[in-house]
C-alpha positions, 0 to 999 in steps of 0.5 A: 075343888080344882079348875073352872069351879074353883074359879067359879066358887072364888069369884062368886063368893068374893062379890058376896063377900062385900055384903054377907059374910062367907064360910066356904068348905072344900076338899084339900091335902090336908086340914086347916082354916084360913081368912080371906077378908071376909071369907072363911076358908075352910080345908078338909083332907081329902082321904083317897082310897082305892075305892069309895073315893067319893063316899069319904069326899061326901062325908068328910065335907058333910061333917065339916059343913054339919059342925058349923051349921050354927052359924050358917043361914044357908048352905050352898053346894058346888056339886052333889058330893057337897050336898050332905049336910041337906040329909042329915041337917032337914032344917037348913036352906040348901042351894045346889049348883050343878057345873056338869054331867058326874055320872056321864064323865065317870063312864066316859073316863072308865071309872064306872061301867054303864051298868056298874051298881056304884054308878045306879047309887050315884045316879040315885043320891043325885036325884035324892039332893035335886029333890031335896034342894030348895033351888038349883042352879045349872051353869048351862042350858044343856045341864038345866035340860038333863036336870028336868029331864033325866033327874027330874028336877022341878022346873019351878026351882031350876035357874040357868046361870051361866058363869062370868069373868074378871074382865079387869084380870083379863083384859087386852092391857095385859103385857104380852111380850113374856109368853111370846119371848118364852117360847120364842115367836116372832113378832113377825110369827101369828101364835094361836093359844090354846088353854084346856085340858087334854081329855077326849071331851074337851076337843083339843085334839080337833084343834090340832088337826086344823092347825095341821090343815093350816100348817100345809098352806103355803102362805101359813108359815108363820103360824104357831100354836101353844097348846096349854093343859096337860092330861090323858091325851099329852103323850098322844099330841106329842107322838102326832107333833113329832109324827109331822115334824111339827116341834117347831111349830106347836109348844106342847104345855101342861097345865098353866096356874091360872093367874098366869093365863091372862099373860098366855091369853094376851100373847095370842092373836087367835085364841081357841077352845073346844067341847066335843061333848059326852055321848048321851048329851045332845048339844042343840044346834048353835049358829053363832058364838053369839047364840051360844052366850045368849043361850047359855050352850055350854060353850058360851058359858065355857070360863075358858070362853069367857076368859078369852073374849075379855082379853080382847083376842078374837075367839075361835070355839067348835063345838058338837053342836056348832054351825059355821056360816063365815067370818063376819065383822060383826061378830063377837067370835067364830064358831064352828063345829067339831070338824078340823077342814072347817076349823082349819077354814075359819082360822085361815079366814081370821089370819088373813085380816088384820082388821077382822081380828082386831074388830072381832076381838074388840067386839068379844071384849065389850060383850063380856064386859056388859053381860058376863062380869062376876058382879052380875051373875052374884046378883043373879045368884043372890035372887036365886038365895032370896026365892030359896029362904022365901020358901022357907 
């Protein structure tokens, strides 16, 4: 497991971990188990192939899951390749979180055509384990939406729970300085930091357009942006940066370990993200970020999101689906949709407010704080496992 879900899959199973003993089973470089307090980590060796990449994956992790079955009263799975142990083990108790779109991502990357016999079968084993569940998770709205809809999952077993925040790793207490020397902004510069990887469905592209738009007023000098995450479209930003002499401007970073973004999160006085979305999803129409948390749209469940309100930055995020209707005092964040002039808009209106960036990011940090921790949606995961075993 890498990025969001291994966070996810870390911090869930470290809250359990207090009252329940855990094992958790992941694909890895190489073989070997260790212990984390209370928690079993068991690696599997990941075989990569030419081809049936994710046929070895589901089997390697099933058969690990299957020999510990003895000491195991329930199994939950991150993803449908991590469900086969449900198949061949009809007994066990089988939880599935759902964290994304698999075969729509697999078309969108150009690793299976639209109408490829692979992707059928992957669409077929899919709807085999959200019939075979005894609960389901969906980390967002839209997910639990195209779970009943297209996979036609029960609607009495699906849950949505979005994911949460360590908001004691990220907070406004962290130094900020480090990144901000590394780099070399100025107290006097205003940075906004970016942290996401840079594929087409992520977005980040849009928000570097903005920034150009930003970047031609006169009174934006001062204005710089990191762009952190590496991927597909690097070499792309980086001939777009040159194209508009903009090297001194924009720091273009691969990826950041994530127990170094709190520091890159605190350098910032803005921080963004971004969803554009996959073609064959319809994101709902969303007119605040507020509304995105409450409704668990895929941007306000969005780690990166969360991450970024907890540091206590005010929080710019656009997205497909995304209504901008002003800069407000009383928000927890902005919003906008995926639209550079009015992203470019929305950041002028930030920057130009000490005060507004200050009152917004406070007021983003108490959201998280309240509604997002880790701990509470554990809990909400621990209810999920209590209906699971109560139907067995």
């Amino acid at each position: 497991m890498s990025g969001g879900i291994a966070t996810h899959v870390k911090e869930i199973a470290g809250v359990l971990s207090e009252k329940n003993r855990i094992i958790v089973i992941t694909p890895y470089q190489t073989t070997f188990t260790e212990s984390l307090g209370n928690i079993e980590v068991h690696r599997i060796r990941r075989l990569r192939r030419r081809r049936f990449t994710m046929v070895t994956t589901i089997l390697s992790l099933t058969t690990a899951a299957n020999s510990l079955r003895r000491r195991v009263d329930l199994f939950h799975s991150h993803g449908f390749p991590c469900s086969g142990v449900g198949f061949i083990n009809s007994g066990c108790i089988l939880v599935l979180t759902v964290h994304g779109f698999a075969d729509l991502e697999m078309i969108t990357s150009g690793r299976l055509a639209a109408d490829s016999p692979a992707l059928k079968a992957m669409k077929k084993f899919e709807r085999w384990v959200v019939k075979r569940a005894d609960a389901i998770i969906a980390v967002d709205s839209t997910i639990e939406s195209y779970l009943r809809e297209e996979l036609s999952a029960s609607k009495d077993k699906v849950y949505c729970i979005p994911n949460g925040v360590d908001t004691q790793q990220f907070s406004p207490n962290v130094e900020r300085r480090e990144i901000r020397a590394k780099y070399g902004v100025k107290d006097k510069d205003q940075l906004i930091v970016v942290i996401r990887k840079f594929t087409p469905k992520n977005g980040v592209e849009n928000i570097l357009q903005g920034f150009m738009l930003l970047k031609k007023r006169s009174e934006f000098g001062n204005i710089k942006l990191l762009l952190a995450g590496g991927g597909e479209l690097k070499a792309r930003f980086s001939k777009i940066i040159k194209e508009n002499k903009l090297e001194k401007s924009v720091m273009l970073e691969d990826a950041v370990p994530h127990e170094e973004a709190p520091k890159y999160f605190s350098a910032a006085d803005i921080i963004a993200n971004s969803i554009t979305g996959l073609t064959g999803i319809r994101e709902p129409e969303t007119s605040s970020l507020l509304e995105a948390l409450e409704k668990a749209r895929p941007i306000g469940t969005s780690i990166t999101t969360l991450e970024a309100l907890a540091s206590g930055r005010p929080t710019l995020v656009s997205t497909a689906g995304g209504r901008f209707r002003g800069v407000s005092q009383n928000d927890v964040g902005v919003l906008t949709p995926d639209d550079s002039e009015i992203l470019s808009d929305a950041l002028a209106k930030l920057l130009s407010s000490r005060n507004l960036l200050e009152t917004i990011g406070k007021s983003g940090r108490e959201y998280v704080t309240t509604k997002r921790t880790w701990k509470a949606v554990a809990e909400r995961v621990s209810d999920v496992y209590r209906f699971a075993i109560s139907k067995r």
